[in-house]
PLY file of the C-alpha trace (Angstrom):
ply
format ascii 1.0
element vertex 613
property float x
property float y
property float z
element edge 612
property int vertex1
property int vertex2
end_header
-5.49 46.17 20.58
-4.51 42.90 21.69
-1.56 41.29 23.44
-0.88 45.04 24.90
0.25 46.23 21.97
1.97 49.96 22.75
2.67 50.98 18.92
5.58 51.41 16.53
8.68 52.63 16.83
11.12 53.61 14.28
14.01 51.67 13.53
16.32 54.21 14.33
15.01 54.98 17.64
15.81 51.91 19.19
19.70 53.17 18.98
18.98 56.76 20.08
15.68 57.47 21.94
13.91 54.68 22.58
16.72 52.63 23.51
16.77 49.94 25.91
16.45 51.63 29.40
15.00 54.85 28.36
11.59 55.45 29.40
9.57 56.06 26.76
5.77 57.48 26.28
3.33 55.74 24.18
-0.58 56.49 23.32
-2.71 53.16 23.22
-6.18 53.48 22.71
-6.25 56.81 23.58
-4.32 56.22 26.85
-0.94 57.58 27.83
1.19 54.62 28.37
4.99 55.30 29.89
7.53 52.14 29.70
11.17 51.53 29.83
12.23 49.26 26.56
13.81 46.89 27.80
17.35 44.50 27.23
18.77 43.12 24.55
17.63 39.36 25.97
14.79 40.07 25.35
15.37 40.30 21.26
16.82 36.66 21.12
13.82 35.35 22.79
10.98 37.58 21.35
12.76 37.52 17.46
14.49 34.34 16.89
17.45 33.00 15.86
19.11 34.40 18.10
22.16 36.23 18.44
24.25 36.68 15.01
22.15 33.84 13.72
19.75 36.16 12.51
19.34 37.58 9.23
18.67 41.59 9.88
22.88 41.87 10.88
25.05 44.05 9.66
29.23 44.39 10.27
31.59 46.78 10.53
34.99 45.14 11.48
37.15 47.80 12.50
34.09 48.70 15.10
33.34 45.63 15.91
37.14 45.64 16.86
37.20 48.48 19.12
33.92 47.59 20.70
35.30 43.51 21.34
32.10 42.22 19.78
31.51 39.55 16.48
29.09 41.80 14.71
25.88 43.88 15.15
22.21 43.03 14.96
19.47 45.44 13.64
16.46 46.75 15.54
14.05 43.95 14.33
11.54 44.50 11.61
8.79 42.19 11.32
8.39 40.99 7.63
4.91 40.58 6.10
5.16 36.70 6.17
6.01 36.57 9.88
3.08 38.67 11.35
2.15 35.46 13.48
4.37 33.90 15.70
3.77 30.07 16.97
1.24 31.70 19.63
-0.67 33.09 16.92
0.80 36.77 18.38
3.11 38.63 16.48
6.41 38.55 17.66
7.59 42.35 19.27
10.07 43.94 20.61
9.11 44.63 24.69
8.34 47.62 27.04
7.93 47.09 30.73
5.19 49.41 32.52
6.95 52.33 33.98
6.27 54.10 36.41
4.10 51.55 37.96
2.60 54.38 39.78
-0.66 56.17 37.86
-3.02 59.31 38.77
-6.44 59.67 38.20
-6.74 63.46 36.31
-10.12 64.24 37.74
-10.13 62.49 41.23
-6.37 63.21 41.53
-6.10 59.68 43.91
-2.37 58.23 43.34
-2.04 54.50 43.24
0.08 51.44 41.42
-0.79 50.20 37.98
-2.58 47.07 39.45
-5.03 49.09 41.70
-6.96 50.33 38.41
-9.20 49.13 36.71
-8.58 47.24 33.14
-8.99 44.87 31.01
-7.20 41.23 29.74
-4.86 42.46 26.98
-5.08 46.11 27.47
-2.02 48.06 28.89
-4.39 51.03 29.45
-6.05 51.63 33.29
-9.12 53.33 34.15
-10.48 55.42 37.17
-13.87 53.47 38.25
-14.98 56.05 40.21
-14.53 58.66 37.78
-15.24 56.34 34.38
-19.44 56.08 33.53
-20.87 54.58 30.88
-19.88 55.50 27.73
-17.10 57.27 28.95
-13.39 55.93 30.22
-10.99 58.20 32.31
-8.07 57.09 32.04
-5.33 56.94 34.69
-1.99 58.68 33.71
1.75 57.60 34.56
2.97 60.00 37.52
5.21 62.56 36.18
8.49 61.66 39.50
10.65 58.85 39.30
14.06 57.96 40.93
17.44 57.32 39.37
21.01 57.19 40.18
24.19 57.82 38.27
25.04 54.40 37.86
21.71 54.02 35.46
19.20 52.22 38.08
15.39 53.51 38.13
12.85 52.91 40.63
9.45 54.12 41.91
9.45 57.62 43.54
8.70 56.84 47.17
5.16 58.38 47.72
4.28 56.52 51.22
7.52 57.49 52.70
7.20 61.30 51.24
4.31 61.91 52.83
4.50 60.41 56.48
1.60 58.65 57.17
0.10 59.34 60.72
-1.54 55.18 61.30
0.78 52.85 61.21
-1.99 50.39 59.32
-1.40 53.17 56.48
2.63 52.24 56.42
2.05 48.99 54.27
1.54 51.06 51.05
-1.76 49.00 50.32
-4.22 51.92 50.00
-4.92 55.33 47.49
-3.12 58.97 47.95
-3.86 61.97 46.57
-1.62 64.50 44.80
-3.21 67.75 44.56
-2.48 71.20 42.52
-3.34 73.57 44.97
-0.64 76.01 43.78
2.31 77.17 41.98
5.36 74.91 41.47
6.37 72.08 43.39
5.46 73.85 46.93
1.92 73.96 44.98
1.61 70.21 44.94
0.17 68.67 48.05
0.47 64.69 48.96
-2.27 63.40 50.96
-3.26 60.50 52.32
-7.11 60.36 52.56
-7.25 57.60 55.73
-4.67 59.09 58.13
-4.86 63.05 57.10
-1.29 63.13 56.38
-0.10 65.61 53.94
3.45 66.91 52.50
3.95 69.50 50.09
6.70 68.11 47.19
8.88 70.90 48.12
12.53 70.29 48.08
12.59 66.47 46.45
14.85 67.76 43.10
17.47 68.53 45.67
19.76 66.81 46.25
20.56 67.41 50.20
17.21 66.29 50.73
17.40 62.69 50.07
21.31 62.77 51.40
20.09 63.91 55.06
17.34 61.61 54.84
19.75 58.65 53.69
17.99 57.12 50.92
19.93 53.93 49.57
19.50 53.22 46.26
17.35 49.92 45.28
19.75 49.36 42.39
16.78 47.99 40.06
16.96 47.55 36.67
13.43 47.53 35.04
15.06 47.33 31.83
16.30 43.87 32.48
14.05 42.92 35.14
16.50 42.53 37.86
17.97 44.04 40.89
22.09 45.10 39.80
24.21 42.63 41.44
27.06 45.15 42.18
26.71 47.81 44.90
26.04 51.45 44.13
27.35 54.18 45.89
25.33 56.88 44.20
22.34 58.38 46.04
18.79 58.45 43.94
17.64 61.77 43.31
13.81 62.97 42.15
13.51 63.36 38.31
11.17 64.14 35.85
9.86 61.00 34.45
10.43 63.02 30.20
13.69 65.68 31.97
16.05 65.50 29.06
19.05 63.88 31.16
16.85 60.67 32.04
19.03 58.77 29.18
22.16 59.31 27.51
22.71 56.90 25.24
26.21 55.52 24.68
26.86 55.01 21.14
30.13 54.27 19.10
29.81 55.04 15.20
32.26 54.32 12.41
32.47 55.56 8.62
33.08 52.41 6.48
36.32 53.78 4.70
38.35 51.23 1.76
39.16 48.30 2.54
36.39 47.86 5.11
33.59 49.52 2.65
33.34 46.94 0.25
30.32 44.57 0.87
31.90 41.11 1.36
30.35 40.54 4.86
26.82 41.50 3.61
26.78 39.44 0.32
27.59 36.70 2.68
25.04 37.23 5.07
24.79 34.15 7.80
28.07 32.32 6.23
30.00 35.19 6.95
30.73 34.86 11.51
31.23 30.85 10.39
33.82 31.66 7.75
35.77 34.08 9.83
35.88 31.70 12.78
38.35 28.94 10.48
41.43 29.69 11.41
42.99 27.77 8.43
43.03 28.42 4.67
42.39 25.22 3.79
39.90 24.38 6.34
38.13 27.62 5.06
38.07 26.48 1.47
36.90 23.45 2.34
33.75 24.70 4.35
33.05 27.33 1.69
32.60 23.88 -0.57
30.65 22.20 1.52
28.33 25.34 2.38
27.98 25.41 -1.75
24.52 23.30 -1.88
23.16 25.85 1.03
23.27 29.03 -0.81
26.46 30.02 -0.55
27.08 28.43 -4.77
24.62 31.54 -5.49
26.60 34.11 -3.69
29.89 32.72 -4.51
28.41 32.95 -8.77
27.23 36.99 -7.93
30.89 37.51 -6.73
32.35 36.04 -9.84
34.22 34.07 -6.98
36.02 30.89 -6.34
36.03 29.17 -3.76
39.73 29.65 -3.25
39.38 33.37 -4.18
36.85 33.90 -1.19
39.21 32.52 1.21
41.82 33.96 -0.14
40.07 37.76 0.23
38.26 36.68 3.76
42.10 35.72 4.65
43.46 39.17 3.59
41.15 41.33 5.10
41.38 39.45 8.72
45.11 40.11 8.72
44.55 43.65 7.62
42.22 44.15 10.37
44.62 42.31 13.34
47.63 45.23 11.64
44.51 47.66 11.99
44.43 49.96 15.74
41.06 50.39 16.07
41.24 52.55 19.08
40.85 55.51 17.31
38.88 55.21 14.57
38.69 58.28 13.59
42.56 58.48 13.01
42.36 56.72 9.66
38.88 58.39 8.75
40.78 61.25 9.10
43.39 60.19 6.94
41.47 59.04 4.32
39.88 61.89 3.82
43.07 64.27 3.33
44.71 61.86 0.71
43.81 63.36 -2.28
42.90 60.45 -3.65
39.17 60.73 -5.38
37.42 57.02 -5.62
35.14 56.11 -7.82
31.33 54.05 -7.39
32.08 50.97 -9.44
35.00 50.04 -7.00
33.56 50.43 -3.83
29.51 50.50 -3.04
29.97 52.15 0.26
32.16 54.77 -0.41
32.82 57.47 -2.59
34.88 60.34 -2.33
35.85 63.67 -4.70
38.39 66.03 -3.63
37.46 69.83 -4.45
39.74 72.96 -5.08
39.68 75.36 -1.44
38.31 78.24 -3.18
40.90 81.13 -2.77
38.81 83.43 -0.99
38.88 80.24 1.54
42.30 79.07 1.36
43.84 80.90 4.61
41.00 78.96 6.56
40.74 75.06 5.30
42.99 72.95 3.65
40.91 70.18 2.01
37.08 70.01 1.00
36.07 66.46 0.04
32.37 65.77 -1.65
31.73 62.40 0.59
28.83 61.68 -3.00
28.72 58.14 -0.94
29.03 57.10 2.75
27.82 54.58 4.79
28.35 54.60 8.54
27.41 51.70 11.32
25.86 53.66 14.86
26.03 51.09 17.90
24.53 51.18 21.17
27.37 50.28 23.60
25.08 51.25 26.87
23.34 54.51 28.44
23.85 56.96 31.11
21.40 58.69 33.46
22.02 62.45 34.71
25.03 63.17 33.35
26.41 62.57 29.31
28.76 59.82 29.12
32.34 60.88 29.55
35.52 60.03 27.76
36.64 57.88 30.80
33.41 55.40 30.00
32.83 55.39 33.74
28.80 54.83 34.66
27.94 53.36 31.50
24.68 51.08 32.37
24.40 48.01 30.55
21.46 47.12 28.08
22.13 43.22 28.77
22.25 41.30 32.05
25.35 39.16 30.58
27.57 40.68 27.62
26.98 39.39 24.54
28.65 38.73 21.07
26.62 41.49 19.27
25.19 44.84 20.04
22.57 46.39 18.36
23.44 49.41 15.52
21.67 51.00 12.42
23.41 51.44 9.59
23.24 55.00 7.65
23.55 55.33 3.89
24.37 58.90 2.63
26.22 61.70 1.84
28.26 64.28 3.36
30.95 66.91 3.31
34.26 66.88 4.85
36.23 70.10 6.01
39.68 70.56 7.15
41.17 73.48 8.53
44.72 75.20 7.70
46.71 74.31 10.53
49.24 77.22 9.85
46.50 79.88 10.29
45.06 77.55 13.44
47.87 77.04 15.20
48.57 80.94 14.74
45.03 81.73 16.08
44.44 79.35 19.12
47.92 80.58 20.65
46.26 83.72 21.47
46.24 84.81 25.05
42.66 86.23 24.52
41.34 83.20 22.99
43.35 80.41 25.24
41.80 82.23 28.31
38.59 82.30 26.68
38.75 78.39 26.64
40.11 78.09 30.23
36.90 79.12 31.40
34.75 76.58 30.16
37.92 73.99 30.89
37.48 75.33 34.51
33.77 74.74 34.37
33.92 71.20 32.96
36.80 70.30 35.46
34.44 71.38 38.47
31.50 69.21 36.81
33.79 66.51 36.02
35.45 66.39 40.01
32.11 67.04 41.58
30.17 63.94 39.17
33.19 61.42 39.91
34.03 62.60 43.60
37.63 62.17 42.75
40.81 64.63 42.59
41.99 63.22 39.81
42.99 64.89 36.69
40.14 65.40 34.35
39.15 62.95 31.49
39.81 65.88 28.48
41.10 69.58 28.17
38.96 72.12 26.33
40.94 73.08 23.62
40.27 76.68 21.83
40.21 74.30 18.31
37.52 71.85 20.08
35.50 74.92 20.12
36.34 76.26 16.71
35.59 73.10 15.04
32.61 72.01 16.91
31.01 75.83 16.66
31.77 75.91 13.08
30.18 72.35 12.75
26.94 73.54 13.93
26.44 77.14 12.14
27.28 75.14 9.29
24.36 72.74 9.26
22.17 75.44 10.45
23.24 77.08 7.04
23.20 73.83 4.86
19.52 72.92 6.20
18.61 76.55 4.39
20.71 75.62 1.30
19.85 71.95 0.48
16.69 71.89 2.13
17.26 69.31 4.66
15.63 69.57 8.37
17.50 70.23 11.08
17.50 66.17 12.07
18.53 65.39 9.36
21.76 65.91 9.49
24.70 65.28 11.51
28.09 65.93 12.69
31.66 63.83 13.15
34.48 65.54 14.48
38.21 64.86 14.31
40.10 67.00 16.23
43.41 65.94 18.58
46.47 68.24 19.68
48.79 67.56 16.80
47.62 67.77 12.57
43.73 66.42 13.54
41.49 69.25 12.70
38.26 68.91 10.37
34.82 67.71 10.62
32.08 65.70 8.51
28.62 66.95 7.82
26.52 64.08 6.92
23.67 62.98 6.51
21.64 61.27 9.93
18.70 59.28 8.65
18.26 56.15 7.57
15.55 56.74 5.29
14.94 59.30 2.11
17.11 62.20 3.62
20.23 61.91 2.07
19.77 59.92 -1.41
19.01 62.70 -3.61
22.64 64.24 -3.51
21.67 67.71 -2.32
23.94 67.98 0.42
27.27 66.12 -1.41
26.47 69.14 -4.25
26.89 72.07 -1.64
30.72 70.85 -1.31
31.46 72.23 -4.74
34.18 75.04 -4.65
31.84 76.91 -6.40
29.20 76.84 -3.56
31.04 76.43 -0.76
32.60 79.85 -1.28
29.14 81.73 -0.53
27.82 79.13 2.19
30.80 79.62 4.49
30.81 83.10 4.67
27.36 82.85 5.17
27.00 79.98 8.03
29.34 82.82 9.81
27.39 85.65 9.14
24.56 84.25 10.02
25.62 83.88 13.60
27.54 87.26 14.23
24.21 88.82 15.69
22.08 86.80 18.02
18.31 87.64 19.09
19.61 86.86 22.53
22.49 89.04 21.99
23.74 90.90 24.15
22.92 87.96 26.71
24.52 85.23 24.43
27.62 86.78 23.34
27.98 87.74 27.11
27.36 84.13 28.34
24.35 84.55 30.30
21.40 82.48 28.26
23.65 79.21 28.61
24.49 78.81 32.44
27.29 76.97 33.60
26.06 73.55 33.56
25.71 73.49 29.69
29.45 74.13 29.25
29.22 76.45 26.42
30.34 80.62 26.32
28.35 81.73 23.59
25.54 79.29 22.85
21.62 79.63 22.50
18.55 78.20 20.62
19.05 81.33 18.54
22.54 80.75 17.15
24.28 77.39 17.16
22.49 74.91 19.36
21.11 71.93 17.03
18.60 69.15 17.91
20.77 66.50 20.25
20.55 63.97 18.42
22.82 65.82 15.71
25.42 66.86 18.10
27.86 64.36 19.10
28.59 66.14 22.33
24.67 66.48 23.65
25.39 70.19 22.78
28.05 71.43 25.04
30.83 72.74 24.32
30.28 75.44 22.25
31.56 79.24 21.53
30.07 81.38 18.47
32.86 84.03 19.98
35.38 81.48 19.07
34.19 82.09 15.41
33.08 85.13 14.85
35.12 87.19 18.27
33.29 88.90 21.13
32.50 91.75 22.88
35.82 92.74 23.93
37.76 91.13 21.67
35.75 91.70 18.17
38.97 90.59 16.22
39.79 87.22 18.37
37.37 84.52 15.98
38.98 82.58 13.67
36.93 83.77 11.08
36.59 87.69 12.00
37.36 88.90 8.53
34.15 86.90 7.39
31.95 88.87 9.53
29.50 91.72 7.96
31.28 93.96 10.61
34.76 93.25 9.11
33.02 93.42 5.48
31.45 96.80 6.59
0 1
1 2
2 3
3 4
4 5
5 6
6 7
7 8
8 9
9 10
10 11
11 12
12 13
13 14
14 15
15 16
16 17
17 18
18 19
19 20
20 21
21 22
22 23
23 24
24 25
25 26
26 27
27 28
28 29
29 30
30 31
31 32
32 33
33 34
34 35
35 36
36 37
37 38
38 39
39 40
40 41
41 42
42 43
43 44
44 45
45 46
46 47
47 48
48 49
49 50
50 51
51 52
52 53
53 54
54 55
55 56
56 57
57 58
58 59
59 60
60 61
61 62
62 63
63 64
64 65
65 66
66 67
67 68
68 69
69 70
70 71
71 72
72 73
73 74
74 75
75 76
76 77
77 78
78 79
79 80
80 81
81 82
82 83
83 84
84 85
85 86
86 87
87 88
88 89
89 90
90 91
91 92
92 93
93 94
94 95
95 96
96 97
97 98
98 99
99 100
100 101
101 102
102 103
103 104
104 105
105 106
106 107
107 108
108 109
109 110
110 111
111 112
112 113
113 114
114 115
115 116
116 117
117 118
118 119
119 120
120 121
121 122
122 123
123 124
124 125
125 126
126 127
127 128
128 129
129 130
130 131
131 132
132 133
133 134
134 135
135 136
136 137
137 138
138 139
139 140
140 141
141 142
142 143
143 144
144 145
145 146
146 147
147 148
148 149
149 150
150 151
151 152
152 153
153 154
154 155
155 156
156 157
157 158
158 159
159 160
160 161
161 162
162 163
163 164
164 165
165 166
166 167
167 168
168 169
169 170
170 171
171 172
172 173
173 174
174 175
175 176
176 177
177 178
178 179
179 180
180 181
181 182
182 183
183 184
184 185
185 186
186 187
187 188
188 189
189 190
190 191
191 192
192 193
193 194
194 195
195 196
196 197
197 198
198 199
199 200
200 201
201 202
202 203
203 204
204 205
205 206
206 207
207 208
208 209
209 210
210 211
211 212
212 213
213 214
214 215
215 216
216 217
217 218
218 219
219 220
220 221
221 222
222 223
223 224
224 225
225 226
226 227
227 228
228 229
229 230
230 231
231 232
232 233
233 234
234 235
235 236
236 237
237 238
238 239
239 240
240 241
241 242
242 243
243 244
244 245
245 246
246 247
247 248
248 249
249 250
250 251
251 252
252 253
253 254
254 255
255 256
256 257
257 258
258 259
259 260
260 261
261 262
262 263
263 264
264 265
265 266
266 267
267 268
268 269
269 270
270 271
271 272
272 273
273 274
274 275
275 276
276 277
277 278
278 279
279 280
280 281
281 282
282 283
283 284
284 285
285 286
286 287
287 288
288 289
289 290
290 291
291 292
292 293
293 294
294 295
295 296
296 297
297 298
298 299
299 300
300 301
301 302
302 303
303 304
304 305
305 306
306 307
307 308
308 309
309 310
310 311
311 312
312 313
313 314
314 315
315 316
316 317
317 318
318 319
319 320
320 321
321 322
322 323
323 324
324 325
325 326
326 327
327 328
328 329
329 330
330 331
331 332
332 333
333 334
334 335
335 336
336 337
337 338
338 339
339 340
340 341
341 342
342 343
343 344
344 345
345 346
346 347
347 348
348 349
349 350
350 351
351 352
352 353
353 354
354 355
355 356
356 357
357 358
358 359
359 360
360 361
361 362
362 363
363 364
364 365
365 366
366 367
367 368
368 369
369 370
370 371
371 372
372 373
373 374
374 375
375 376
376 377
377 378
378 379
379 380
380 381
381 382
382 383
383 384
384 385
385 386
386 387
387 388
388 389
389 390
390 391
391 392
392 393
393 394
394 395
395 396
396 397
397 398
398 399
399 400
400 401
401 402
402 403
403 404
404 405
405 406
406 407
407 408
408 409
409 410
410 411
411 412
412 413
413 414
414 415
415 416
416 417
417 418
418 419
419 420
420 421
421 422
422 423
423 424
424 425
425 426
426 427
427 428
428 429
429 430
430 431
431 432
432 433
433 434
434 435
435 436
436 437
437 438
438 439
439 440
440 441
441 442
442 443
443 444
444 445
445 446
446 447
447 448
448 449
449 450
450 451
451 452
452 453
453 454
454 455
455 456
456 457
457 458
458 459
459 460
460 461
461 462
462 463
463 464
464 465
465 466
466 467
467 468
468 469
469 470
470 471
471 472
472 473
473 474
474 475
475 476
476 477
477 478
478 479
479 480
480 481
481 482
482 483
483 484
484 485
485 486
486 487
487 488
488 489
489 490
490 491
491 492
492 493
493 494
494 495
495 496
496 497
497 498
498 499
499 500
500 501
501 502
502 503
503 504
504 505
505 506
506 507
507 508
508 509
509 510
510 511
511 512
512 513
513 514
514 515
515 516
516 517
517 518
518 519
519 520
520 521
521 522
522 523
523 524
524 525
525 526
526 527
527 528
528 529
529 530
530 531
531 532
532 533
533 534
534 535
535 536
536 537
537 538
538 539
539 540
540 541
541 542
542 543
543 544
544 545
545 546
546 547
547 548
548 549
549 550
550 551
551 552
552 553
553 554
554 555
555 556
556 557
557 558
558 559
559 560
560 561
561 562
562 563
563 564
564 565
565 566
566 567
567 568
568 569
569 570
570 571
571 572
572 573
573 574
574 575
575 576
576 577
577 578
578 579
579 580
580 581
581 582
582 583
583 584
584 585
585 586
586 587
587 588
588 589
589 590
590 591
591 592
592 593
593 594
594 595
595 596
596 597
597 598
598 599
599 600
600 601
601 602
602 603
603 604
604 605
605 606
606 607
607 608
608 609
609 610
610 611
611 612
């Protein structure tokens, strides 16, 4: 394993998981490797051309819009042809090491990457002491790490933690020693063999500790392999190098609805940023000529096109898009969906749509059901966020560049999915309910304590809590849990969109996630049939009357406050993050199906097996 080669990673990762700045464990050669990925400079200079010069790109103009960029690059995939750069090594996307700091599992010493032994090549490190011939012990990234709000990451301090007695032991040159010696973090003892020093790491999650002790934060960036220019008021705190709230990322997605589905910018591939960037029809018509003898005369004869057709259409559809507020893009999703107006496959590749009949048994709950039999939606990494989710108000957002840049990186999703609305008559009825308004308030209370404590501010919070959030995001989730039974999917494979505002916005999109065989067969697109629909909804709800956890859940107690959700467990409606658009907060079964003392206040109460009963 040459050229320290750390694996694969899927193409979709690089947007969600493995994103740039999230730490990220590999296994090479049998070692345990931890690295951050790191910027997006990185992929101009390690996969050229750069920038929206290269080939894997794909657009999506009303996001590109909103997000004040040219167009969106894809994760890069080496093709078989280009397995050997100019160096004679293949070109890769980059990890730096960290943590820098590695442990020895059998001699427990504690020491920086480049006090281990190695090899030219090789991002593995061995223990010499503890390796012998024939066998290699291999030193393991530390499991503590600092970060701050603002994003930064740095080293967890071990020299300072443990107080060395000799000043000669102060220049953080020599081994330590982290020792198990009992339960929990009081358990783990920091030595330092030369001096006798020793600290238990007691006390170094909270957050008073590092206050009173005034730790500034470093503001590094391993990511981009800098030091942040800007100052940082945040204080570090200890973390978990794999704790679930190292990295947020920040992603904006978009549906490609008509007349932004069609594939005009893909069928003209690298033409298409030059031809958008003429201002003038005539000047466009002429370039679109001269581009002829480069390839464009092959795409222009698969169009059927003239020339003065395709500048006529690239024309039309940039003064559609300046008419276009892209703000919220989910407004005219949303609107699209509830027109009633079916499409059909041979006008538009990207997007098909069939309206079905609400079942009567249904009717007094939703007011549209839409087969989406063909969607395709663009998912772009914007930034990330360490410790807390990112917020509506965008504040904290880390950046995955040192300067901004033209493009941002996205996948693009091919699929299916089902669209829901609800009856607005019977909601508006329900979430005027004293019971279920209070009900709301608490978790509104909750969030607004979070939200004041996070941004040290009195301001007015960044959203309300609405008793419909709840009801449509709950619903969203008991109904994938019940469509993963019914179409077969797994749970990742599918995914959520949510439009819900004050005034006539109230419906969601289950759809399918993945960008690879999930979600071209049609089985999920099928369970939007009236015919099927009427059994799954009743059951999605009955399926989450009674919890395991109950009467805990109901109650909630197996949530805490930090999660932000009433009723909410593994056991009912909690689904793998990366299907939830809101990192799993925000939820209420009791919003759905009532509670304890109110068995009558969930939207859907006369769906339960208790009402049935």
């Amino acid at each position: 394993m040459a050229n320290n080669d750390l694996g694969e990673i899927r193409r979709s990762s690089i947007i969600l998981t493995a994103a740039p700045g999230a730490v990220v464990d590999f296994r090479a050669e049998g070692s345990p490797i931890s690295a951050v990925i790191t910027g997006l400079d990185d992929w101009d200079a390690s996969f050229p051309p750069v920038g929206l010069g290269h080939q894997q790109v794909v657009y999506e103009e009303r996001l590109q819009k909103k997000l004040k960029v040219k167009g969106f690059r894809l994760p890069p995939v080496l093709s078989p042809d280009r397995r050997k750069g100019p160096n004679n090594f293949p070109p890769a996307l980059l990890a730096a090491r960290f943590p820098s700091w590695l442990q020895c599992p059998q001699c427990d010493r504690l020491a920086p990457a480049a006090k281990w032994g190695g090899e030219p090549g090789r991002p593995w490190r061995r223990c010499p002491h503890c390796s012998r011939k024939g066998q290699t012990v291999y030193a393991i990234p530390v499991r503590f790490v600092m970060a701050c709000e603002n994003g930064h990451l740095d080293e967890f301090p071990w020299h300072m933690w443990v107080r060395h007695r000799d000043e000669e032991c102060k220049g953080e040159h020599g081994f330590l020693k982290l020792t198990a010696e009992g339960p929990g973090l009081a358990g783990l003892v920091l030595s330092c063999p030369k001096c006798g020093a020793s600290k238990t790491l007691d006390g170094i999650f909270s957050a008073k500790t590092w206050e009173s002790r005034n730790f500034q934060c470093a503001k590094k960036r391993p990511w981009l392999g800098d030091v942040d220019p800007q100052s940082c008021p945040h204080t570090p705190r200890a973390m978990q190098r794999g704790a679930s709230n190292m990295f947020y990322p920040c992603v904006e997605t978009a549906l490609s609805i008509p007349p932004w589905s069609d594939n005009l910018p893909e069928n003209l591939g690298v033409f298409w940023g030059t031809l958008v960037a003429i201002p003038d029809l005539n000047d466009k018509i002429k370039m679109i000529k001269m581009c002829a003898s480069q390839g464009l005369g092959d795409i222009l004869q698969y169009m059927g096109l003239t020339p003065e057709e395709l500048a006529e259409q690239i024309e039309k559809r940039e003064k559609q898009l300046v008419d276009t507020d892209c703000d919220d893009l989910r407004d005219s999703e949303y609107r699209q969906f509830t027109s009633s107006t079916d499409t059909k496959s041979r006008d538009d590749p990207n997007f098909e749509m069939r309206e079905e009949n609400v079942p009567l048994s249904l009717s007094s709950y939703f007011s549209h059901i839409v087969r989406l039999v063909r969607l395709r939606e663009v998912r772009a990494l914007k930034g990330f966020t360490r410790i807390f989710p990112p917020g509506m108000d965008g504040a904290n957002i880390a950046p995955i560049s040192k300067e901004p840049k033209q493009w941002l990186p996205a996948v693009e999703v091919k699929g299916e999915g089902i669209f829901m609305s609800f009856n607005l008559e019977t909601l508006r009825r329900w979430e005027t309910r004293s019971e279920v308004m209070q009900r709301a308030e608490e978790i509104q209370k909750e969030y607004a304590r979070q939200w004041k404590e996070k941004n040290r501010t009195d301001d007015p919070v960044d959203r309300i809590v609405t008793p419909r959030f709840l009801l449509v995001h709950t619903f969203a989730h008991a109904l994938m849990r019940q469509l993963t039974l019914e179409c077969g999917y797994s749970s990742t494979a599918l995914r959520e969109r949510l439009y819900v505002d004050e005034d006539d916005m109230s419906g969601l999109v289950i759809y399918t996630a993945t960008s690879d065989a999930d979600g071209t067969l049609g089985g999920l697109q099928r369970q939007g049939k009236d015919t099927k629909i009427e059994s799954t909804v009743p059951k999605s709800i009955q399926s989450i009357e009674w919890c395991s956890s109950d009467p805990l859940c109901i109650s909630g107690l197996m949530c805490g406050n930090e999660s932000l959700c009433a009723a909410a467990c593994h056991s009912c409606v909690l689904a793998p993050e990366t299907s939830c658009e809101e990192f799993n907060h925000f939820l209420d079964r009791g919003m759905l199906t009532g509670w304890t003392e109110y068995p009558d206040g969930g939207y859907f109460s006369a769906l339960t097996v208790a009402s049935n009963g």
